[in-house]
C-alpha positions in Angstrom: 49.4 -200.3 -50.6 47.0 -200.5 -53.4 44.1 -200.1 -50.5 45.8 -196.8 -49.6 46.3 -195.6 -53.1 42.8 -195.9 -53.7 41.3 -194.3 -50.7 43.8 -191.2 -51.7 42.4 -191.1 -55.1 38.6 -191.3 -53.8 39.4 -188.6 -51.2 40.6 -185.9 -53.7 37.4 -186.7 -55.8 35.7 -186.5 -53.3 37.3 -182.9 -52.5 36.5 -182.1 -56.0 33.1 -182.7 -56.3 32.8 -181.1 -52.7 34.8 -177.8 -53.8 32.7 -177.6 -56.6 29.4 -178.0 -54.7 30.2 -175.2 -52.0 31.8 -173.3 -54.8 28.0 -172.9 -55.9 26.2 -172.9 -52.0 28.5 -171.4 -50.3 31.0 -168.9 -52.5 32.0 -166.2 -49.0 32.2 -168.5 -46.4 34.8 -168.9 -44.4 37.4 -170.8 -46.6 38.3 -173.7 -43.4 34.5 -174.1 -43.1 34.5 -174.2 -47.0 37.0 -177.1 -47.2 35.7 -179.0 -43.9 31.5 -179.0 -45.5 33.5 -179.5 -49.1 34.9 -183.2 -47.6 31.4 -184.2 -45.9 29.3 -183.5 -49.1 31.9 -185.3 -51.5 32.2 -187.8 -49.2 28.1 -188.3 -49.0 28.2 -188.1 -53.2 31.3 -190.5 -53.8 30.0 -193.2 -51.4 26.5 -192.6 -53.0 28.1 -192.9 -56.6 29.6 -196.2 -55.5 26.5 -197.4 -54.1 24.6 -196.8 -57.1 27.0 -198.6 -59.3 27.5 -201.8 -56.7 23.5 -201.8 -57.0 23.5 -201.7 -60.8 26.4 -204.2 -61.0 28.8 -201.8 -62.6 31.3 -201.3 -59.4 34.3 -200.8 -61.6 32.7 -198.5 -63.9 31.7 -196.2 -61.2 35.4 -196.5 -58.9 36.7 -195.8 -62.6 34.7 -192.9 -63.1 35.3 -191.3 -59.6 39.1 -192.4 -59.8 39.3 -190.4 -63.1 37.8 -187.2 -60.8 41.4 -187.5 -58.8 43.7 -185.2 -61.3 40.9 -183.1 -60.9 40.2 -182.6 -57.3 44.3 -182.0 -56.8 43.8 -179.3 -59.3 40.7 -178.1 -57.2 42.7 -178.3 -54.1 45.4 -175.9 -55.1 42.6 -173.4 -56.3 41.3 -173.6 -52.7 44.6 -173.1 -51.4 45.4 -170.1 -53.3 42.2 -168.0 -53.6 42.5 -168.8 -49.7 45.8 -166.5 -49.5 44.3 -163.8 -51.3 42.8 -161.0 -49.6 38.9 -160.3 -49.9 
């Protein structure tokens, strides 16, 4: 259970950091394609983040720091969803 709580949390900061990216790269694309490159680059960066920290021997101060992103990435998720419904 906690295993799955986790991954959730990770996912929507990785969504966050994703959204935010493509938010900058990518601002009229095609707002599937938007959310589908958004979970492959915050993917790439959240299991880079963790990486880094594993490396530097501070693995729970980087999971804490990308597990504080969550609240975030849900807020980020329903922008997505909503400027999605709104006509161009």
């Amino acid at each position: 259970m906690t295993v799955v709580a986790v991954g959730v949390l990770l996912g929507l900061a990785a969504l966050s950091l994703g959204l935010r990216v493509t938010s900058l790269l990518m601002p009229r694309a095609n707002s599937l394609l938007r959310l589908a490159v958004s979970s492959v680059i915050g993917t790439i960066l959240v299991l880079a983040a963790l990486q880094i920290s594993d490396r530097y021997g501070v693995h729970d101060l980087g999971l804490g720091l990308l597990l504080s992103l969550s609240p975030v990435g849900l807020f980020d998720l329903a922008k997505w969803w909503f400027h999605r419904k709104r006509p161009r």
